[in-house]
N, CA, C and O atoms as a Tripos MOL2 file, in Angstrom:
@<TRIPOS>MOLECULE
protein
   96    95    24     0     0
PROTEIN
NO_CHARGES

@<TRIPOS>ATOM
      1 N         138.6030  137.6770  -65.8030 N.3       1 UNK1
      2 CA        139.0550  139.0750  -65.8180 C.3       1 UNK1
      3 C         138.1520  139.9120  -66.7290 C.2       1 UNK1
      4 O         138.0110  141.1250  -66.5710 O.2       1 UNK1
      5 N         137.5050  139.1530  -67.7580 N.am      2 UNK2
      6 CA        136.6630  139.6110  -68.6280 C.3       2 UNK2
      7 C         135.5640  140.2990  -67.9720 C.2       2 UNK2
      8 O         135.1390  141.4520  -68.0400 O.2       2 UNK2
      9 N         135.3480  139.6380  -67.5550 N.am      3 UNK3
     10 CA        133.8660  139.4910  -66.7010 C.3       3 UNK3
     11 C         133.6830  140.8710  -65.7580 C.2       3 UNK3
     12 O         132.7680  141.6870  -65.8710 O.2       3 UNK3
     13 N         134.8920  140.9210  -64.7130 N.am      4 UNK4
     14 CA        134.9700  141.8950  -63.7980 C.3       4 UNK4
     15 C         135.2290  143.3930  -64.4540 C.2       4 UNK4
     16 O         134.9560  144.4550  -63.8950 O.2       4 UNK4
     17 N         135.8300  143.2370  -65.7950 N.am      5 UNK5
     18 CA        135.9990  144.3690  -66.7640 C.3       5 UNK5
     19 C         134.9130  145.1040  -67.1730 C.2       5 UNK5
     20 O         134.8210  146.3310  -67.1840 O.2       5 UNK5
     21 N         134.0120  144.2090  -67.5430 N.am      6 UNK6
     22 CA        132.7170  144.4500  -68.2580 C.3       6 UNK6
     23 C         131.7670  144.8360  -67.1410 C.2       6 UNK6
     24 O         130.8420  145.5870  -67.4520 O.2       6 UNK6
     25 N         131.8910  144.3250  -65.5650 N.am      7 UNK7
     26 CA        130.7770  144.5870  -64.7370 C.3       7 UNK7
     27 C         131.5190  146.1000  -63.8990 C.2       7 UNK7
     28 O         130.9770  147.2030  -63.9540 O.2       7 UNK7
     29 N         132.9370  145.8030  -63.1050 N.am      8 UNK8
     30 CA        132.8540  147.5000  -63.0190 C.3       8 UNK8
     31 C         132.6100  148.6670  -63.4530 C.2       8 UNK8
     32 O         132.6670  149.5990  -62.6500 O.2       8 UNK8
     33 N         132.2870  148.9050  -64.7810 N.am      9 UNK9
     34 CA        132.0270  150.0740  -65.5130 C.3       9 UNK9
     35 C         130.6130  150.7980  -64.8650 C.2       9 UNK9
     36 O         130.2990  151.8510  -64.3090 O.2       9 UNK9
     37 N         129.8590  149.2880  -65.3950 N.am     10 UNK10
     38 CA        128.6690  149.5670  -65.2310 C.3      10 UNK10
     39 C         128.1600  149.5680  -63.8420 C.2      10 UNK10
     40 O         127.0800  150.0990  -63.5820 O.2      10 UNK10
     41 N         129.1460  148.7950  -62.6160 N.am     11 UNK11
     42 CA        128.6740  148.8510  -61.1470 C.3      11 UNK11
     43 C         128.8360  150.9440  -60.7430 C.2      11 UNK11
     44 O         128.0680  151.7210  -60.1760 O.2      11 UNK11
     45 N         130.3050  151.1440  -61.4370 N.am     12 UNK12
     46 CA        130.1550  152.6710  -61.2740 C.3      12 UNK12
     47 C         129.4670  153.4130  -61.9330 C.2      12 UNK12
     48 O         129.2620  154.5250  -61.4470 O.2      12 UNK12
     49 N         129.0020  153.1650  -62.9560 N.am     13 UNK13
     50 CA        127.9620  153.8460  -63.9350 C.3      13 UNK13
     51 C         126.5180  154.0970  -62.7750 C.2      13 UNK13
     52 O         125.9720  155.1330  -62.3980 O.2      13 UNK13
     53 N         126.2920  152.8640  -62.5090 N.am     14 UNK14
     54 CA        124.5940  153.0090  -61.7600 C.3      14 UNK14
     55 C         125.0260  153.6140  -60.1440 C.2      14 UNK14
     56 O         124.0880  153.9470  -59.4200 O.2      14 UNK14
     57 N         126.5380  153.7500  -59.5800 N.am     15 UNK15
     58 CA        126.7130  154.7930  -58.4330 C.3      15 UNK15
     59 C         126.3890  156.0450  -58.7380 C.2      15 UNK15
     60 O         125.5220  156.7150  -58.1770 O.2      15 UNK15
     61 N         127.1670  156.4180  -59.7420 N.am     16 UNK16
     62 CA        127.4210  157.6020  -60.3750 C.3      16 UNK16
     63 C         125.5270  158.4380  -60.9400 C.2      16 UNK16
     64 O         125.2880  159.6440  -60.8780 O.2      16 UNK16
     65 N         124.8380  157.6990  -61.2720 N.am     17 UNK17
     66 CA        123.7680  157.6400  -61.9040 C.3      17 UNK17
     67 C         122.3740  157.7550  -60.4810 C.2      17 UNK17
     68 O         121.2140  158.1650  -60.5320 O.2      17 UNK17
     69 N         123.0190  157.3090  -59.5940 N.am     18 UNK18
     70 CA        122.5090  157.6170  -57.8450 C.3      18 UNK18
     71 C         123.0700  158.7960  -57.4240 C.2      18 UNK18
     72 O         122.3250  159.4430  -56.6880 O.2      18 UNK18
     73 N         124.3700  159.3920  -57.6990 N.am     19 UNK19
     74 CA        124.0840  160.2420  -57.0010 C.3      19 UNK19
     75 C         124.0500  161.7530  -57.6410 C.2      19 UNK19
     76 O         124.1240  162.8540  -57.0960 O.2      19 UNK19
     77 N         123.8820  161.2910  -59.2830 N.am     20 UNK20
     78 CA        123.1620  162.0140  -60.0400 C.3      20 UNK20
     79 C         121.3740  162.3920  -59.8180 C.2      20 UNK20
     80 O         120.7720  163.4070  -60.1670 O.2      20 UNK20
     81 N         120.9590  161.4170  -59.2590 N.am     21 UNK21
     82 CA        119.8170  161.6890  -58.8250 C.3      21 UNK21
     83 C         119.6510  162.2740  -57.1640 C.2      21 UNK21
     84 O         118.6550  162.9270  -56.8540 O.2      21 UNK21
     85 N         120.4640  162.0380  -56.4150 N.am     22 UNK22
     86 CA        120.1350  162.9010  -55.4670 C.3      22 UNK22
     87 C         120.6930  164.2090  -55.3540 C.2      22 UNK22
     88 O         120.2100  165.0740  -54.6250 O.2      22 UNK22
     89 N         121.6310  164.3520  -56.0140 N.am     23 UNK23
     90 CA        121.9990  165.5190  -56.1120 C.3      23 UNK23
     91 C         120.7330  166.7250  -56.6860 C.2      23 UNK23
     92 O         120.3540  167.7780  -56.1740 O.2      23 UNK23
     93 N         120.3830  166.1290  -57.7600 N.am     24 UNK24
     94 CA        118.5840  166.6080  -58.1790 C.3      24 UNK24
     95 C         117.6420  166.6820  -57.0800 C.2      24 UNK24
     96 O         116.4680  166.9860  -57.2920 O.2      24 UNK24
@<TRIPOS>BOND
     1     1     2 1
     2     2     3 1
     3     3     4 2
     4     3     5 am
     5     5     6 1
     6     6     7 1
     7     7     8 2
     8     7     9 am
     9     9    10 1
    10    10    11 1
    11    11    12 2
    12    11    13 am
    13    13    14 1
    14    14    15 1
    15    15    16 2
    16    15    17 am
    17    17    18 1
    18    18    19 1
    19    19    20 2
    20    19    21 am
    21    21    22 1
    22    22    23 1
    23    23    24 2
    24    23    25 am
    25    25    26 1
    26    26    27 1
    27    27    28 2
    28    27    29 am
    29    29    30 1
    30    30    31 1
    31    31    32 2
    32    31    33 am
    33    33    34 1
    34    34    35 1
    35    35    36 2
    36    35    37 am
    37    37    38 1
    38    38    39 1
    39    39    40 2
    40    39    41 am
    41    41    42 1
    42    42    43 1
    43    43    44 2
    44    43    45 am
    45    45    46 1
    46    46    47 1
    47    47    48 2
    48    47    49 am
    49    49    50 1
    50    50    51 1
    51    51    52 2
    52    51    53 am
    53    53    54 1
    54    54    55 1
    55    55    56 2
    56    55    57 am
    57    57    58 1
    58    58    59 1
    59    59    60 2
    60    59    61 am
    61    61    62 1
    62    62    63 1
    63    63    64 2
    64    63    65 am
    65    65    66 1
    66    66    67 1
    67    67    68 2
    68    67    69 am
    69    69    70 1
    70    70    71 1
    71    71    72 2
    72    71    73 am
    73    73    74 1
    74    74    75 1
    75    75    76 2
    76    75    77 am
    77    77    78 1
    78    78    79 1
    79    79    80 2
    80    79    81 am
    81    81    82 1
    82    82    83 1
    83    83    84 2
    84    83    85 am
    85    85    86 1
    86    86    87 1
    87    87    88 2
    88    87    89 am
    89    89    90 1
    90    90    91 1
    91    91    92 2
    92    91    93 am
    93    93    94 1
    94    94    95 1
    95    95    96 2
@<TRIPOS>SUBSTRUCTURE
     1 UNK1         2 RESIDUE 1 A UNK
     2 UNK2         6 RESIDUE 1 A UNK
     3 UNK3        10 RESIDUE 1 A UNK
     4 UNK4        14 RESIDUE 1 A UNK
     5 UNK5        18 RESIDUE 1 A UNK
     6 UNK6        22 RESIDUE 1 A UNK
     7 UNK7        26 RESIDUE 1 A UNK
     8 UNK8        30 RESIDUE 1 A UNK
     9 UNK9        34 RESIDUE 1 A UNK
    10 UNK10       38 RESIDUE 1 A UNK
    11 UNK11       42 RESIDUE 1 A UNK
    12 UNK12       46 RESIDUE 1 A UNK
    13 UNK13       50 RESIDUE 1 A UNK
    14 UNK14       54 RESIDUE 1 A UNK
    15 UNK15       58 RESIDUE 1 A UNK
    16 UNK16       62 RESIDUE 1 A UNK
    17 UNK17       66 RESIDUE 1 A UNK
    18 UNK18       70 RESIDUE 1 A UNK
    19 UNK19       74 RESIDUE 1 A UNK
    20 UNK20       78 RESIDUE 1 A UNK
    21 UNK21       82 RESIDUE 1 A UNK
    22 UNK22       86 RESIDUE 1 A UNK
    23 UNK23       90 RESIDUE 1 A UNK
    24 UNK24       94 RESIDUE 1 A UNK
């Protein structure tokens, strides 16, 4: 549970961070 805690953040971080760049 740890694991999946620690990796969704960051799986939405680098979406979020995509479509921060196309939006540019």
């Amino acid at each position: 549970m740890k694991i999946v805690a620690i990796k969704l953040p960051r799986f939405l971080s680098n979406i979020i961070k995509k479509i921060k760049r196309v939006k540019k």
